[in-house]
N, C-alpha and C positions, 0 to 999 in steps of 0.2 A: 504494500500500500504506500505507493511513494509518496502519496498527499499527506500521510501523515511526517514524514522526515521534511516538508517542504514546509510544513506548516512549525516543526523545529526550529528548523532554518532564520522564517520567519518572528517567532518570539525571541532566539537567540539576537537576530538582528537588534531588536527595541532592545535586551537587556546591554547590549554591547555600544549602544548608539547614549545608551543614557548619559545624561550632563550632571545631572545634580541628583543627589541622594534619595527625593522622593521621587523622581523618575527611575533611577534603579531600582528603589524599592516596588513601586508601581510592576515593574517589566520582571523583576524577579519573581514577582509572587505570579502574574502570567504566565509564565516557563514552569510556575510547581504546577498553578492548577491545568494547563496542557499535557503535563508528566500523567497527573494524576488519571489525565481521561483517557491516554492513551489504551486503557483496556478496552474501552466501551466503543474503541473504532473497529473492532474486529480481529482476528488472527492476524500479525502479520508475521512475516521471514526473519530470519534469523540477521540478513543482511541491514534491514530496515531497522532492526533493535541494539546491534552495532552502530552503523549510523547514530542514531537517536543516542547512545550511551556515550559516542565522539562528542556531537554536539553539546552534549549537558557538562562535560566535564570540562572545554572551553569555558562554558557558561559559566560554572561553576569556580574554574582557576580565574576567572576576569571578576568575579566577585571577593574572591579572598583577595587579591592582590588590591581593588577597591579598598575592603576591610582595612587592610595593612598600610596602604600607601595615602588616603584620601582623608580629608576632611569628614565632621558629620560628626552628628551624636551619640554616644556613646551607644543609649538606646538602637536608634537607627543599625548601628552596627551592632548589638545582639540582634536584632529582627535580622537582618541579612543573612550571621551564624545560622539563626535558628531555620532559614529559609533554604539555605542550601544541606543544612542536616534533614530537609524532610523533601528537596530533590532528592537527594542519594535514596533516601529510603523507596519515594516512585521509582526511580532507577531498577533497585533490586526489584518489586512488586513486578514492574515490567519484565522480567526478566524471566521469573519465576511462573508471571502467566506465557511468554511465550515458550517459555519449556511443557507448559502445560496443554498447549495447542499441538505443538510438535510431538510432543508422544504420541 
């Protein structure tokens, strides 16, 4: 289902594009809740959930390095932490339903 990796693509963009810290956070929490639905689009390939686990982990190393290197409230940056500890957790979820289609 390449619409789903393109629609990745596409959140990854906004989070990578963000200027100021409520635009990453806005664009971050986008990329969790697309992570999250990615079940509900259907089976897809092993190739497409590689993909998808490329693109979040960009996302993700562009967020810590935000966290680390940028300006911004303290708060703001636990919300980011806690944002990208419940990427990873879709991550796995993903993963684990498409092993679960592929059996």
């Amino acid at each position: 289902m390449e619409h789903v990796v393109a629609r990745a693509e596409a959140h990854a963009a906004d989070v990578l594009r963000a200027r100021t810290i409520h635009g990453l956070l806005t664009a971050a929490f986008n990329f969790k809740v697309f992570l999250a639905r990615v079940p509900d689009a259907g089976p897809i390939g092993q190739a497409e959930v590689h993909r998808i686990s490329e693109i979040a982990e960009r996302v993700i190393q562009h967020i810590d390095e935000r966290i680390d290197t940028r300006g911004g409230s303290h708060g703001a940056k636990l919300e980011l932490a806690s944002l990208v500890y419940r990427m990873r957790a879709r991550l796995e979820e993903i993963v684990r339903w498409s092993r679960h289609f592929a059996a």
